[in-house]
PyMOL CGO cylinders between C-alpha atoms (Angstrom):
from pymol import cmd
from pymol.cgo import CYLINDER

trace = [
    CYLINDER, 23.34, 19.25, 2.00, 26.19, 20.12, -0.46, 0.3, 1, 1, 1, 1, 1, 1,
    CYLINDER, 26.19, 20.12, -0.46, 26.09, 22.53, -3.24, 0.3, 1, 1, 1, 1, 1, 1,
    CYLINDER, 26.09, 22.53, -3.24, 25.71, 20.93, -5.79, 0.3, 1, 1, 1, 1, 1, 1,
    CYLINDER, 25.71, 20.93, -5.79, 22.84, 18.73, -4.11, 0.3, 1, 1, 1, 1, 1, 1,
    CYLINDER, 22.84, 18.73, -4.11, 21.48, 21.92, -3.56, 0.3, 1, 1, 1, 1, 1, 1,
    CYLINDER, 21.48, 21.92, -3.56, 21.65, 23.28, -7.16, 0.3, 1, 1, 1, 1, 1, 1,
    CYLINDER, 21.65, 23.28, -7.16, 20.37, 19.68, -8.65, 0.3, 1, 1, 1, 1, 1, 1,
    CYLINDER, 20.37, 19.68, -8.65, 17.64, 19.91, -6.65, 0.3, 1, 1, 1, 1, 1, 1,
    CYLINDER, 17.64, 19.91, -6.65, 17.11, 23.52, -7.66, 0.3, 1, 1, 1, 1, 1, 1,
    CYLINDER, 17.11, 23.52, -7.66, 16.81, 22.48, -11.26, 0.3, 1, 1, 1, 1, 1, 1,
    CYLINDER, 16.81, 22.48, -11.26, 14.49, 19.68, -10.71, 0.3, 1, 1, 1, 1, 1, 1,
    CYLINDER, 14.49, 19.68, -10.71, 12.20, 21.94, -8.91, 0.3, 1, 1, 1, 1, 1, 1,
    CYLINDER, 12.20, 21.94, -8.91, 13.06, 24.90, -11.57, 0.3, 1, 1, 1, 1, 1, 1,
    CYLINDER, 13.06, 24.90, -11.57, 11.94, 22.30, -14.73, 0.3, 1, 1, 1, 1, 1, 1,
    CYLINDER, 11.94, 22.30, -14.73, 8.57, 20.66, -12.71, 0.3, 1, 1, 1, 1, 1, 1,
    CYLINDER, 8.57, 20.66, -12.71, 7.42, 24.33, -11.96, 0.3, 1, 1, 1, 1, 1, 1,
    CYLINDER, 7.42, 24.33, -11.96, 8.25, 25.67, -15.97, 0.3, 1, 1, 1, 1, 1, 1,
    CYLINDER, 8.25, 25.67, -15.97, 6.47, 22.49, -16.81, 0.3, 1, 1, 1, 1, 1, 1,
    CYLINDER, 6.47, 22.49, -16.81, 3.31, 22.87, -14.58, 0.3, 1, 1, 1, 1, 1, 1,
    CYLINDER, 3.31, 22.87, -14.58, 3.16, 26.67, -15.98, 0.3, 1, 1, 1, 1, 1, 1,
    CYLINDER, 3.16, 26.67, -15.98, 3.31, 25.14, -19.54, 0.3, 1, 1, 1, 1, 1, 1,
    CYLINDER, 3.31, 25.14, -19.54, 0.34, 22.56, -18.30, 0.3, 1, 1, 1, 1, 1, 1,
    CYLINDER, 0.34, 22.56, -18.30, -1.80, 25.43, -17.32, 0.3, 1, 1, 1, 1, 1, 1,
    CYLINDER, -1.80, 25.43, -17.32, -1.22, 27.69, -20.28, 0.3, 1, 1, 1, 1, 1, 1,
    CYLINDER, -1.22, 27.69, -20.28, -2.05, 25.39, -22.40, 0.3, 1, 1, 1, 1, 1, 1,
    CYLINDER, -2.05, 25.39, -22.40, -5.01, 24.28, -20.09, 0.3, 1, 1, 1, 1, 1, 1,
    CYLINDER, -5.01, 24.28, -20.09, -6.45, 27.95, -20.19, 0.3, 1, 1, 1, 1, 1, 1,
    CYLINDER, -6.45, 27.95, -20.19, -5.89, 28.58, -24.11, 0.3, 1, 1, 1, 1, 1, 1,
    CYLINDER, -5.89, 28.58, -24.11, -7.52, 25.45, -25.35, 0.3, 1, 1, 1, 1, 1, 1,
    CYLINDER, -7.52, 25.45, -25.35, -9.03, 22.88, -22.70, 0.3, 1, 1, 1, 1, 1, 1,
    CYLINDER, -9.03, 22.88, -22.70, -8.07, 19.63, -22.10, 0.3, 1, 1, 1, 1, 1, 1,
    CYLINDER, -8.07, 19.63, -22.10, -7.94, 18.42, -25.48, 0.3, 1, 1, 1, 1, 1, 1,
    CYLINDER, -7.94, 18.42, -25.48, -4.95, 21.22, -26.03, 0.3, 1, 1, 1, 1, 1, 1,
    CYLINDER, -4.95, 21.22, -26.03, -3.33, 19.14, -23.00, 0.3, 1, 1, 1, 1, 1, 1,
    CYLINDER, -3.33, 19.14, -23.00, -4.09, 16.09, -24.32, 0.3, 1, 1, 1, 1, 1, 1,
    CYLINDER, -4.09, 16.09, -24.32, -2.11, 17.08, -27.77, 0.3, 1, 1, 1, 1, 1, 1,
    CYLINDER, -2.11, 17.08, -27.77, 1.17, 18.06, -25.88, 0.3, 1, 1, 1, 1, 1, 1,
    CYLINDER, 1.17, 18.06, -25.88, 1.29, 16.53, -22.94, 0.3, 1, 1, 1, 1, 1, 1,
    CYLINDER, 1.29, 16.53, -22.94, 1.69, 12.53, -22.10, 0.3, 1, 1, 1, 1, 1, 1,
    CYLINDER, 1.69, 12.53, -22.10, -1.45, 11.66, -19.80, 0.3, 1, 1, 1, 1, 1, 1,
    CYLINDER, -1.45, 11.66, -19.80, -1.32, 8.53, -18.81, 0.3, 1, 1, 1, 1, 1, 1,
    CYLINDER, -1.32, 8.53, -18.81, -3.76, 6.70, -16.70, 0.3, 1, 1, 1, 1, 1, 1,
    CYLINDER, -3.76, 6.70, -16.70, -4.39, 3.53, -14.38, 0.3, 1, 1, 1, 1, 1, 1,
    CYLINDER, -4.39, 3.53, -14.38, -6.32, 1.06, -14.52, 0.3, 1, 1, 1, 1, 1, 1,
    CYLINDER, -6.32, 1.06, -14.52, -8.71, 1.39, -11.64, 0.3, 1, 1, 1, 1, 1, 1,
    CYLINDER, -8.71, 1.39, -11.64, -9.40, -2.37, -11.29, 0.3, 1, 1, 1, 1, 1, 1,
    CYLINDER, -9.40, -2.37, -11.29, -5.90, -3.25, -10.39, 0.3, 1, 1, 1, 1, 1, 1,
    CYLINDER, -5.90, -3.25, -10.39, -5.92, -1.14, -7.31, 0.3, 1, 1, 1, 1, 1, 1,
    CYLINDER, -5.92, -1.14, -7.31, -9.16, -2.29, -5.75, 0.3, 1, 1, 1, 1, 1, 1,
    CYLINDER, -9.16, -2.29, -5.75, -8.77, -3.65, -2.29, 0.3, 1, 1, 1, 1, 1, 1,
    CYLINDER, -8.77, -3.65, -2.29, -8.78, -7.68, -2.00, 0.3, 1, 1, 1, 1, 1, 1,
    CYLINDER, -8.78, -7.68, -2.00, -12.08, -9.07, -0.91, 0.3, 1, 1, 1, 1, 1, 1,
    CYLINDER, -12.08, -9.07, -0.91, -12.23, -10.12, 2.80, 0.3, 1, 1, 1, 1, 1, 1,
    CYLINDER, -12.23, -10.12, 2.80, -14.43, -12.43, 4.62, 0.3, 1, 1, 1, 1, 1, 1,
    CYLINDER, -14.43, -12.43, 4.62, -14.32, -13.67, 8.23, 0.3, 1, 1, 1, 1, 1, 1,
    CYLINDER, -14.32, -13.67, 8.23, -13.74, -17.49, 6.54, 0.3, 1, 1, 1, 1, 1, 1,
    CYLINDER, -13.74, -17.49, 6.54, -10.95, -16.35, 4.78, 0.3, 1, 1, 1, 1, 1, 1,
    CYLINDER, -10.95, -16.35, 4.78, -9.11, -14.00, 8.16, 0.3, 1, 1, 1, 1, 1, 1,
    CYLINDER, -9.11, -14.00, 8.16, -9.73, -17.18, 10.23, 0.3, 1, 1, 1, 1, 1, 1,
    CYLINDER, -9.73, -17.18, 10.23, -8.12, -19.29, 7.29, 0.3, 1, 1, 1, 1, 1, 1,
    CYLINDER, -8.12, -19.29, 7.29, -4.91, -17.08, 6.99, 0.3, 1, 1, 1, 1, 1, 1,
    CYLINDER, -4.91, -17.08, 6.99, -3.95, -16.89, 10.50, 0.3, 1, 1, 1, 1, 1, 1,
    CYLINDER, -3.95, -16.89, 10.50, -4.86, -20.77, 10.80, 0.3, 1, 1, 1, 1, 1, 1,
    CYLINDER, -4.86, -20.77, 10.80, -2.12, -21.17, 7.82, 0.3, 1, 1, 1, 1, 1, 1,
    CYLINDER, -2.12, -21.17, 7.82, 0.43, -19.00, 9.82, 0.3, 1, 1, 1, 1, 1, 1,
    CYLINDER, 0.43, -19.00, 9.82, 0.00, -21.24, 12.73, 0.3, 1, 1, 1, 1, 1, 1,
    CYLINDER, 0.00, -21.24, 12.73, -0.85, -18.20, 15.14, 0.3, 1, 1, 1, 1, 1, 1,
    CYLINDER, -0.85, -18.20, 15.14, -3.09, -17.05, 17.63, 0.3, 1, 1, 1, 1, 1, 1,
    CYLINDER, -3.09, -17.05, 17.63, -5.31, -13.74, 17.60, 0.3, 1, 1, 1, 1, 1, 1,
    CYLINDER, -5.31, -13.74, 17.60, -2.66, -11.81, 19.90, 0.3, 1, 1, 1, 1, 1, 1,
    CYLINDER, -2.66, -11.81, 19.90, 0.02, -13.07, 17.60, 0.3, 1, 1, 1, 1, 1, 1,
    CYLINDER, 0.02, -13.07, 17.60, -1.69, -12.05, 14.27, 0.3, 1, 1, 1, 1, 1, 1,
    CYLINDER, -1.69, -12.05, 14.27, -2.36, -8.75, 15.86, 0.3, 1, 1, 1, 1, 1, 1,
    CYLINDER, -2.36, -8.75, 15.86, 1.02, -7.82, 16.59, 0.3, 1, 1, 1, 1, 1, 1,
    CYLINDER, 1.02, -7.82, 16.59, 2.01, -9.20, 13.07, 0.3, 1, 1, 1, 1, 1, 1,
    CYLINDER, 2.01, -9.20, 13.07, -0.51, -6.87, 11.59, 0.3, 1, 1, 1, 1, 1, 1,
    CYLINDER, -0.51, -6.87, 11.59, 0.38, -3.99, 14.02, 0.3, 1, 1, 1, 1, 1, 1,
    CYLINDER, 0.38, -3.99, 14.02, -3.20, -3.70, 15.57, 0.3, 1, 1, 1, 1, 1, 1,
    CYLINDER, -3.20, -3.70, 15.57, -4.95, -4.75, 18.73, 0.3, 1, 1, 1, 1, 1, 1,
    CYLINDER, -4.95, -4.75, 18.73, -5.90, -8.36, 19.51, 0.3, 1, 1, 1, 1, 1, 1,
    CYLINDER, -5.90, -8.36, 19.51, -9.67, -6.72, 19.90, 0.3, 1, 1, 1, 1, 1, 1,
    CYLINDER, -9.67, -6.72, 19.90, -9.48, -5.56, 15.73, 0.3, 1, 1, 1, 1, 1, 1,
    CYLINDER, -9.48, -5.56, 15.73, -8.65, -9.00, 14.77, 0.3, 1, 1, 1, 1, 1, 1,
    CYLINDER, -8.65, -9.00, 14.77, -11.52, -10.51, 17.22, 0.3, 1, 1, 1, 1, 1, 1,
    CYLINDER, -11.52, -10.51, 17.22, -14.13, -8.18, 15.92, 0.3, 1, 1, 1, 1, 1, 1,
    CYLINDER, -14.13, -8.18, 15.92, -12.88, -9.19, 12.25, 0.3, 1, 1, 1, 1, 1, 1,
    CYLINDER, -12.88, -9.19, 12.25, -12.98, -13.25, 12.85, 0.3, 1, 1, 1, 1, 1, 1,
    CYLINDER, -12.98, -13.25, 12.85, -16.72, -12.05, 14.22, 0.3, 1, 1, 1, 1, 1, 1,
    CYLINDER, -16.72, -12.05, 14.22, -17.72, -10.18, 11.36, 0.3, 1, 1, 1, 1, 1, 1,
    CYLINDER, -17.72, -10.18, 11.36, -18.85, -7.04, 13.47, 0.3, 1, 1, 1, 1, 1, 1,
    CYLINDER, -18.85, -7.04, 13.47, -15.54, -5.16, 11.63, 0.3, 1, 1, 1, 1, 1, 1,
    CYLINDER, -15.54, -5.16, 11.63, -13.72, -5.30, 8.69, 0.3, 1, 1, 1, 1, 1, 1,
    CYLINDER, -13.72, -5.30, 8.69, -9.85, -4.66, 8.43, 0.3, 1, 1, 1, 1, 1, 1,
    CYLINDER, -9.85, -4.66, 8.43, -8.77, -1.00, 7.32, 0.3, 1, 1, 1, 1, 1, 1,
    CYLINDER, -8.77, -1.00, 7.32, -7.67, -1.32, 3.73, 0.3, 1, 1, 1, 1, 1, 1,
    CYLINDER, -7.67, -1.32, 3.73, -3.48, -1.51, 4.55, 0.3, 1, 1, 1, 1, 1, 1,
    CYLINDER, -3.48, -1.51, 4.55, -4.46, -4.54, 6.55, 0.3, 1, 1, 1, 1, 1, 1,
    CYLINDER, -4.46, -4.54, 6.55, -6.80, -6.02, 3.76, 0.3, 1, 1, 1, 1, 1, 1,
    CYLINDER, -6.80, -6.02, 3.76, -3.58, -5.65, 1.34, 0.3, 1, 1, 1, 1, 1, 1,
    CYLINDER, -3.58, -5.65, 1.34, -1.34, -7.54, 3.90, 0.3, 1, 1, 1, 1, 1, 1,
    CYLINDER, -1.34, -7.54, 3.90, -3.66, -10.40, 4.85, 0.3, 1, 1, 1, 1, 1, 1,
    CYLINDER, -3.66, -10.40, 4.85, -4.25, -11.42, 0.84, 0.3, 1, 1, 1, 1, 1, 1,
    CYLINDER, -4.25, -11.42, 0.84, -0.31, -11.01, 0.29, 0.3, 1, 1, 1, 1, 1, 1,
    CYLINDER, -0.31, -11.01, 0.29, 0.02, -13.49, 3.48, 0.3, 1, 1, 1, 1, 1, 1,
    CYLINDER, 0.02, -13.49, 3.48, -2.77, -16.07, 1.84, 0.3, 1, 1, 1, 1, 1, 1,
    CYLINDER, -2.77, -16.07, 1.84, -1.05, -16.17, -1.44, 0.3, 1, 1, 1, 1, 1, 1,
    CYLINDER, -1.05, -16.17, -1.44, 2.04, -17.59, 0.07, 0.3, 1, 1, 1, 1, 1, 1,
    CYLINDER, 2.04, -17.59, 0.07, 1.56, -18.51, 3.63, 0.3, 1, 1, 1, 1, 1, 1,
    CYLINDER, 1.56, -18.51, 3.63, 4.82, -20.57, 3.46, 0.3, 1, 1, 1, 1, 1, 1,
    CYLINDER, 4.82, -20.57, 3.46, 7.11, -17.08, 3.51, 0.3, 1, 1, 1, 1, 1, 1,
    CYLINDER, 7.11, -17.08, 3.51, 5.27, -15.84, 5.92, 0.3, 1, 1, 1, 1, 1, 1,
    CYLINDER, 5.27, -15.84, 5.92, 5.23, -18.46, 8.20, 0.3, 1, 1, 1, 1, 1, 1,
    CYLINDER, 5.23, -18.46, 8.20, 8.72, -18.51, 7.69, 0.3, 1, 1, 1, 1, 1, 1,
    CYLINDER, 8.72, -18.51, 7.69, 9.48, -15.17, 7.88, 0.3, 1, 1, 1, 1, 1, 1,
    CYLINDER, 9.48, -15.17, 7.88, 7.96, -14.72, 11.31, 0.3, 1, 1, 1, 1, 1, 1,
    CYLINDER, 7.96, -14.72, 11.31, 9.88, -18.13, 12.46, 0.3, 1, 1, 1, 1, 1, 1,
    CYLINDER, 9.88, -18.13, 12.46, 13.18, -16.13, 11.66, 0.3, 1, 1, 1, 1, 1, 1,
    CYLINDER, 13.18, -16.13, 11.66, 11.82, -13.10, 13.56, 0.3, 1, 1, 1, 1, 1, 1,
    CYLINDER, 11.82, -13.10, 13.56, 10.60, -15.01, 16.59, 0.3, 1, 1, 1, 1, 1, 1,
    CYLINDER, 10.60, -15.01, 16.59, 13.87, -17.18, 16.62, 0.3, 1, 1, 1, 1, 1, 1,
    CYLINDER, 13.87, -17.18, 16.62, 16.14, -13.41, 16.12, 0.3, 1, 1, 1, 1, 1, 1,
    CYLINDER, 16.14, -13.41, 16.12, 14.10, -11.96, 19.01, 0.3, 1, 1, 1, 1, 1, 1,
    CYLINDER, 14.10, -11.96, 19.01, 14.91, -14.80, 21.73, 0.3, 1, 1, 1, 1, 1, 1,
    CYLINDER, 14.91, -14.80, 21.73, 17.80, -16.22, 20.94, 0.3, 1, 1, 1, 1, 1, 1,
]
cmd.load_cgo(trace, "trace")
């Protein structure tokens, strides 16, 4: 790392610390409300990170769209071809990375089935 990498990265860390002291200062001498008046808070809206609904119609559905098999869509989805069995059952539900995935892949099942086309065609060519 060069020098002055070194020293920028010194002063970043120098103004978040000076910063987080001012946070609690101002925390301890008049609550939160004393935070709220000098500090920015900002927060998110909790609804727009929930995790997608998932059903067993709607699994079977997407990897029907891509045109792929269980062992397929479990590579795809980097998990075993048991995981996606026990989800097209109903006796599991996918983790919540997988959820994310498998709703971005039924919104537009066209780039995806592209996408792995090009990857398939890259690998065995």
């Amino acid at each position: 790392m060069t020098t002055k990498k070194k020293a920028a990265g010194a002063a970043i860390a120098e103004e978040f610390i000076a910063g987080f002291k001012s946070l609690v200062a101002t925390a301890k001498a008049g609550g939160l409300e004393a935070v709220k008046r000098k500090h920015t808070i900002r927060s998110v809206p909790s609804k727009k990170f929930e995790l997608p609904p998932v059903t067993v119609r709607g699994i079977i559905e997407v990897r029907d769209s891509l045109g792929v098999s269980q062992p397929i869509f479990a590579k795809i989805l980097g998990v075993s071809p048991q995981s996606v069995k026990a989800w097209e059952q109903g006796s599991k539900s996918p983790p919540g990375t997988v959820r994310r995935l498998i709703d971005e892949m039924k919104r537009n099942p066209g780039y995806w089935r592209e996408r792995f086309a090009l990857e398939s065609n890259a690998k065995y060519s």
